[in-house]
N, C-alpha and C positions, 0 to 999 in steps of 0.2 A: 102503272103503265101497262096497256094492252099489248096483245102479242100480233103483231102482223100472220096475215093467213095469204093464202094463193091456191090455185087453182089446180088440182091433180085431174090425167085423166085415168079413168077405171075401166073394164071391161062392166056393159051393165050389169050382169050379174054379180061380179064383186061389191059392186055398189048396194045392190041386192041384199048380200049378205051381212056385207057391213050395216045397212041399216035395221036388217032383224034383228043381229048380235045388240045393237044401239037399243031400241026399241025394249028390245029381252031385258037388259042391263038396266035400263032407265036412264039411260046415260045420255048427251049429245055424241051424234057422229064424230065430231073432229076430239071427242075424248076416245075415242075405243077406235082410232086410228092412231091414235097417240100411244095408248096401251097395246096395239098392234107390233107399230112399229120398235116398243122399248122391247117387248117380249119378245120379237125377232133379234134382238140387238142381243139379248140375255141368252139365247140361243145356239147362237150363232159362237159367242164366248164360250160358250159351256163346250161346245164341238168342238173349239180351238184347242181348250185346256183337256180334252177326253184323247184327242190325238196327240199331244203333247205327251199327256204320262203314257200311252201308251209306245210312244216311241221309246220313252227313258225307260220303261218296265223291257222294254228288247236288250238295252245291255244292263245285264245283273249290278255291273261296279257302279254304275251314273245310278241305279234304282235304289242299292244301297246305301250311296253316298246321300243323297236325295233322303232317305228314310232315315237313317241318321241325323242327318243337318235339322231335319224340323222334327225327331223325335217322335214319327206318326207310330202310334202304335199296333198290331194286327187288330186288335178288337176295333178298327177304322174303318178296317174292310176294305181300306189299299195296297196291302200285301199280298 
């Protein structure tokens, strides 16, 4: 089963880019906007969960509770 596609618009240069990155890659455009957008997605989560501990790294009890419960040990380098 094919995947339905549609119509985005870009600034030209974005377009620009994207198809050098494409072109560099050996890839089709609608792949390395696909890897685009997952690698923003992945991003974007990792900045969720880096603000998260560092909220719970602010009160020591939640950061030890935390460090206990999963066992992280210092050689983790989230101590």
């Amino acid at each position: 089963m094919g995947s339905s596609t549609t119509t985005i618009r870009v600034e030209k240069a974005v377009h620009e880019r994207l198809v050098e990155i494409s072109h560099d890659s050996g890839r089709q455009l609608v792949d390395t906007i696909r890897d685009a957008t997952e690698a923003l997605e992945r991003a974007r989560f990792a900045e969720k969960v880096r603000i998260q501990l560092d909220v719970l790294r602010g009160d020591s009890a939640a950061w030890a509770e935390y460090i206990a419960e999963f066992d992280v040990a210092v050689s983790d380098g989230l101590t």
